[in-house]
C-alpha positions in Angstrom: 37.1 -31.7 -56.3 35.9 -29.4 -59.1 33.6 -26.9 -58.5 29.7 -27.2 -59.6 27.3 -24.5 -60.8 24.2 -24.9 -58.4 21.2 -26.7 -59.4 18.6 -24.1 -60.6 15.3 -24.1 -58.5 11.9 -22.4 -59.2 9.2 -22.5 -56.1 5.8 -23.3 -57.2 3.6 -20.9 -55.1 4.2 -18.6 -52.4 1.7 -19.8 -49.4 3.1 -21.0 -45.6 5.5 -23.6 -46.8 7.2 -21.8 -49.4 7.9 -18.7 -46.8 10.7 -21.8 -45.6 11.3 -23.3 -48.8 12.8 -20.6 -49.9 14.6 -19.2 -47.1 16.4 -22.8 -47.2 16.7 -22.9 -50.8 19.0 -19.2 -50.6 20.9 -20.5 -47.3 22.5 -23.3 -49.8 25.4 -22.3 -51.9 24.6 -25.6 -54.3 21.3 -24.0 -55.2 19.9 -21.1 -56.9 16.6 -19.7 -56.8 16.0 -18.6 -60.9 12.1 -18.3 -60.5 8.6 -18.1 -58.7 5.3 -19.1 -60.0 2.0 -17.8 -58.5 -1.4 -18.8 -59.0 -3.0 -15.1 -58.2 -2.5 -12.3 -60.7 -1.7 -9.5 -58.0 1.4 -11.5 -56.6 2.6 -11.4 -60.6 5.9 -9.2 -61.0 6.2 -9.0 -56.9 9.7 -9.5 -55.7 10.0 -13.3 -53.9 11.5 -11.4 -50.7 7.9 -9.1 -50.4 5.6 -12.3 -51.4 7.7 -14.9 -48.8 7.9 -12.2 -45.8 11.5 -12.5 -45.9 12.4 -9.2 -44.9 14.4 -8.1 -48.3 14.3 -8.2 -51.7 15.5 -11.6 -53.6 15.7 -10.2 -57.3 12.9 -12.7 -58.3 9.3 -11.8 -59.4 6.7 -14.3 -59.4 5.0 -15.5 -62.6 2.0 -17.0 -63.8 3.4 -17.8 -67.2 4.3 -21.6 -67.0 6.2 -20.9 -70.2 8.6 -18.6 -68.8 9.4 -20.8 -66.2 10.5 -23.7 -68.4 12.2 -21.3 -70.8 14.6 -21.0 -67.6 15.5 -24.7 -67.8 15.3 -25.3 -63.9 16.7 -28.6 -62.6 14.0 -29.0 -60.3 10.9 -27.5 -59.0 10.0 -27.1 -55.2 6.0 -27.6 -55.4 4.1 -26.7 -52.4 0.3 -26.3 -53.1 -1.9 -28.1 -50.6 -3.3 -30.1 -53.5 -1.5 -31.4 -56.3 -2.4 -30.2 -59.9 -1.8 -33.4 -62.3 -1.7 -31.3 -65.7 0.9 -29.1 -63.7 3.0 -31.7 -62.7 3.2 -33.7 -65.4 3.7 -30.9 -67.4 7.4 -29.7 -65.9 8.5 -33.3 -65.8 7.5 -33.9 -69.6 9.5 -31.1 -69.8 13.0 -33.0 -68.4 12.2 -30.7 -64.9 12.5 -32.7 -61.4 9.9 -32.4 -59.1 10.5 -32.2 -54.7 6.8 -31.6 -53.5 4.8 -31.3 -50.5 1.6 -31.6 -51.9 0.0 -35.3 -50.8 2.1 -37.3 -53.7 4.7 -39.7 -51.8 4.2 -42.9 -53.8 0.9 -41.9 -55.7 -0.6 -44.7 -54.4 -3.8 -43.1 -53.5 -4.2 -41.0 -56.8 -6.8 -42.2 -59.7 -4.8 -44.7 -61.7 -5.0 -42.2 -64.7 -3.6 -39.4 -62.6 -0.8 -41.6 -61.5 0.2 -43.3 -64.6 0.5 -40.2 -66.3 2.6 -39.0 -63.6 5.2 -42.3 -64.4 4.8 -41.5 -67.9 6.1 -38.0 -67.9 8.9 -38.8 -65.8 9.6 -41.4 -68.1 9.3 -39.6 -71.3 11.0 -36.7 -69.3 13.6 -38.3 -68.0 12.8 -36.7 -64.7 12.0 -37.6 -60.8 9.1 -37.0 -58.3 10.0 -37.2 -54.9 7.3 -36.3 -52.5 7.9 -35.4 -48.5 6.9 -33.5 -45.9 7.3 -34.2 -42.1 5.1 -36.9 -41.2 4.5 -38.8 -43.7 7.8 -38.5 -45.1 10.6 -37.2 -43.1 10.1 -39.4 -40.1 9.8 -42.2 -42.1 13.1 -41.8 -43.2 14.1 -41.8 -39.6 12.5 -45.1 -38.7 14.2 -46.8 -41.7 17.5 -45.4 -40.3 16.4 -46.6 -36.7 15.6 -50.3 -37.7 19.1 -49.9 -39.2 21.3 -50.9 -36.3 18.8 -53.9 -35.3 19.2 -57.7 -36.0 15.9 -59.7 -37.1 13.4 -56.5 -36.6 10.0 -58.0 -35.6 8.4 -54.3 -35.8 8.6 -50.7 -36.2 6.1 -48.2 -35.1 6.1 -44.6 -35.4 4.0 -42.2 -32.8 3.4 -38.7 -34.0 1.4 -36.8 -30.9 0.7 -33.5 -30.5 -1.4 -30.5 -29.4 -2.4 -29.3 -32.8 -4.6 -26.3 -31.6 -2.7 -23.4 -32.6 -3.0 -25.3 -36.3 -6.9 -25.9 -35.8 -7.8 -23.3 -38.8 -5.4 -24.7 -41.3 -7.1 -25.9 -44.3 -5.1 -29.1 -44.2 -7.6 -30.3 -41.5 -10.6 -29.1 -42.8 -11.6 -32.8 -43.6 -11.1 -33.9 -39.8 -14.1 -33.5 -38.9 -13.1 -31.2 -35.6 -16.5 -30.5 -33.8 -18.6 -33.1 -35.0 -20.8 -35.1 -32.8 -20.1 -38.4 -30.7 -20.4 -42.0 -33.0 -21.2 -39.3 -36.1 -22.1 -42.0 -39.2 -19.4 -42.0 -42.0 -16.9 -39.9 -39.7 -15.0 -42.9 -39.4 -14.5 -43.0 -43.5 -14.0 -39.6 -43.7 -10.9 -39.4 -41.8 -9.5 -42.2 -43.0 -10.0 -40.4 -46.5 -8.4 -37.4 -45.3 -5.7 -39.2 -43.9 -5.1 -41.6 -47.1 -1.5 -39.3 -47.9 -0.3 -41.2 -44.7 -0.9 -44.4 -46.3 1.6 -43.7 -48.8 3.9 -42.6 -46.0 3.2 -46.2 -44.3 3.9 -47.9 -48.2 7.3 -45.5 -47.9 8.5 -47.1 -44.9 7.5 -50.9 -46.1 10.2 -50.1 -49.0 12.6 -48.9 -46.7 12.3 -52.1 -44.5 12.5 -53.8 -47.7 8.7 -54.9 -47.6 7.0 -55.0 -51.7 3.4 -55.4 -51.4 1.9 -54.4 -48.3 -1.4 -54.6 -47.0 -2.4 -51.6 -45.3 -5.1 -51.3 -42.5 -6.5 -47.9 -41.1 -8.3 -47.7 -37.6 -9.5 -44.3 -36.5 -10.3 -43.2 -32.7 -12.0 -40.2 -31.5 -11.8 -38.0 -28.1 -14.5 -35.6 -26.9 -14.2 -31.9 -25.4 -15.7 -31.8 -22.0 -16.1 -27.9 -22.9 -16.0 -25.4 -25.6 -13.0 -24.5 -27.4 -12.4 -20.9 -28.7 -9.9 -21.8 -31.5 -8.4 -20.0 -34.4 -10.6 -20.4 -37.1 -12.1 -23.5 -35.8 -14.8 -23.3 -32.9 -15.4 -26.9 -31.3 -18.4 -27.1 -29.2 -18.3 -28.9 -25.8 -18.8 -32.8 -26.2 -17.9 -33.1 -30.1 -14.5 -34.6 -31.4 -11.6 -32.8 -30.4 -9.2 -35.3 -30.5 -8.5 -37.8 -33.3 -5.9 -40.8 -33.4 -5.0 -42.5 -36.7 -3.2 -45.8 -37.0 -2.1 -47.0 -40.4 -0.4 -50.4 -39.9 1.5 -52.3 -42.1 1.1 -56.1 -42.8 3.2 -58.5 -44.9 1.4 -62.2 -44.7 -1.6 -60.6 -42.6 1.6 -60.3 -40.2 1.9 -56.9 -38.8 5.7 -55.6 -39.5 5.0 -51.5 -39.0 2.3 -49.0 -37.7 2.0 -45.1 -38.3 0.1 -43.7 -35.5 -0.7 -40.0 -35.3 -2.6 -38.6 -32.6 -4.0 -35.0 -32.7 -5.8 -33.1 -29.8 -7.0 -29.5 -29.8 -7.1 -29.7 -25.3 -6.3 -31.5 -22.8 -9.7 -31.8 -21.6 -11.3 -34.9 -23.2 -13.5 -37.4 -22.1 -10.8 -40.6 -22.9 -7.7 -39.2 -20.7 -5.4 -39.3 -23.7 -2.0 -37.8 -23.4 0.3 -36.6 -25.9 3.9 -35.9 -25.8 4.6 -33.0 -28.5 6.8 -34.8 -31.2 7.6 -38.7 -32.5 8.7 -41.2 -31.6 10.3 -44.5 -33.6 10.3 -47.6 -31.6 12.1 -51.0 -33.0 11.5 -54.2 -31.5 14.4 -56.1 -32.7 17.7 -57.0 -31.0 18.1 -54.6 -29.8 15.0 -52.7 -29.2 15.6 -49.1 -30.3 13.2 -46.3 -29.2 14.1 -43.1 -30.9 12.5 -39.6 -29.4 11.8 -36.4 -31.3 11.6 -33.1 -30.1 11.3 -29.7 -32.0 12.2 -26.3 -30.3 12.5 -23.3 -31.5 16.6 -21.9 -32.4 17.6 -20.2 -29.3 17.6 -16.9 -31.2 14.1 -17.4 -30.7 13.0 -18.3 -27.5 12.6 -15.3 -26.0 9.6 -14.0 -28.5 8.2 -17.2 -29.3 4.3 -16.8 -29.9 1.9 -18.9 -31.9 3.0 -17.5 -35.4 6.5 -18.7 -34.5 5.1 -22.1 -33.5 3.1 -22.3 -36.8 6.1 -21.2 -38.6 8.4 -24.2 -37.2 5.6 -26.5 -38.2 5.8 -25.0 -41.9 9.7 -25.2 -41.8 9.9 -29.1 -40.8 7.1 -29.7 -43.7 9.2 -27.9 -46.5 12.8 -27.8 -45.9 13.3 -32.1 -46.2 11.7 -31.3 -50.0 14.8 -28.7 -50.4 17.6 -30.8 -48.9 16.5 -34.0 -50.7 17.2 -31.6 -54.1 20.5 -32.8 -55.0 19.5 -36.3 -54.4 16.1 -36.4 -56.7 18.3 -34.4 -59.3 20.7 -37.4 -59.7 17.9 -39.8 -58.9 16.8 -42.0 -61.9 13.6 -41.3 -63.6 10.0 -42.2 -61.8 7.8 -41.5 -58.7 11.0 -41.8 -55.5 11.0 -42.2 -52.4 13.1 -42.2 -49.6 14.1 -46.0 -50.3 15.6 -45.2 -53.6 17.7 -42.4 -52.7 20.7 -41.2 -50.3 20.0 -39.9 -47.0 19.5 -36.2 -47.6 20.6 -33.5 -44.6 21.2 -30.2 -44.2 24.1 -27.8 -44.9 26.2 -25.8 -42.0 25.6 -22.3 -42.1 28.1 -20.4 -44.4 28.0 -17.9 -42.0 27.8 -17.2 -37.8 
């Protein structure tokens, strides 16, 4: 096999997720880091190493001059801001420049129609690729597709996410929850299911996988009271307001229900409805055979014995970002559109090149 010059990368933005972004990006020897944007003017000309905490210096300074950054001719573009910025993105992929991102774009479903065809027609006039990811939705996804995989006439898939989300209260990302508010608030219902409307286009991801064109969705939304207050991180919860909230996004084909998403999130243990949660996913396939497919995330042993609540927060960062980086090769030969994990190969990780 010939050799091949690694794909050229540029992160868009330094926050949370790009501190593992890039980390992953300079761990792979078929990828190379050649330049950083930043929205704020003081992180302009700072090294990637000082702005990502990563301990040294990269040999990359962050730019706000879009310009610059497509004078490097990257193959693709790791794009991490919370909310996606149309003229942006449509922008680099005009400009023949993939796109991996994080930032609530799986199908584009859920976008205004003018936001999303614009999308499809820069990729098309580009010639380039959107692929949007994440964790859940996105990652796990992929994982249920791959479960339902080894089954003969699947009848259903579901996929539980459930956890403890308290050390993540304060994260902007669930500012729209609704954490706090009263019992049977009006509208609250609506609300989440708006802030939650990214995970519909992780329950239209899976459809495609399981070979399902034009699903109906359905969204049902449950809430869980604190029997006393919570002292969180950036997010106070007063006793007897929502503190726990479970989603379900089910999929139907024929009004026939074929997959569910369900994600339950609880700041305590201490609720009025007795919910439980059990700290990670889990896929279940009721086929022949019935597959039921648990996830657990730990920390690398290097780790365990300083692991504190930055640590945990970092983890939950690293899962988010590093499927956009490892699905890189993949979008790059990908043909041109808005892709998902049903139209390319199953991504994964690279050993480490060194112990």
């Amino acid at each position: 096999m010939s050799e091949r010059k690694p794909l050229r990368v540029v992160q868009w933005t330094t926050g949370n997720i790009a501190r593992q972004t890039v980390r992953a990006v300079l761990a792979r020897d078929d990828l190379e880091l050649v330049g950083v944007f930043a929205y704020s003017a003081d992180k302009v000309g700072v090294d990637v190493g000082e702005l990502c905490h990563l301990g040294h210096a990269v040999g990359v300074a962050a730019t706000d001059d879009i310009e610059e950054l497509l004078a490097l001719r990257p193959d693709c573009v790791i794009y991490t801001p919370l909310h996606p910025d149309i003229e942006h993105l449509t922008r680099l992929l005009s400009a023949g420049i993939n796109v991996v991102t994080t930032s609530e774009i799986l199908t584009g479903r859920t976008l205004p129609d003018s936001a999303r065809a614009a999308i499809e027609d820069a990729c098309a006039g580009g010639g380039a690729t959107l692929l949007g990811t994440g964790m859940n939705p996105g990652w796990v996804q992929l994982l249920a597709g791959v479960a339902a995989g080894i089954g003969l006439g699947v009848r259903h898939v579901r996929v539980t996410e459930s956890v403890d989300v308290s050390l993540f209260a304060g994260d902007a990302n669930f500012d729209a929850f609704g954490w706090g508010r009263p019992a049977n608030d009006p509208g609250h219902v609506a609300d989440v299911e708006n802030a939650t409307r990214t995970f519909s286009e992780g329950a239209e991801v899976l459809a495609r996988i399981l070979g399902v064109d034009s699903p109906e969705l359905r969204c049902t939304v449950g809430f869980a009271h604190t029997l006393a207050d919570l002292d969180l991180p950036g997010r106070p919860v007063g006793a007897g307001t929502v503190a726990g909230i479970d989603i379900v996004w089910d999929v139907l084909t024929g009004g026939r229900p074929v997959a569910q998403l369900q994600s339950r999130f609880v700041l305590t243990a201490k609720l009025d409805t007795g919910w439980t949660v059990e700290h990670g996913y889990k896929v279940e396939v009721d086929g022949d055979p019935r597959v039921v497919v648990k996830l657990e995330i730990w920390p690398d042993l290097d780790d365990l014995a300083q692991l504190t609540a930055e640590a945990m927060h970092a983890i939950g960062m690293r899962i988010s970002g590093v499927p956009a980086v490892n699905a890189i090769p993949a979008v790059c030969a990908a043909a041109p559109g808005i892709r998902t994990y049903a139209d390319i190969p199953v991504p994964s990780g690279r050993p480490r090149q060194s112990a």
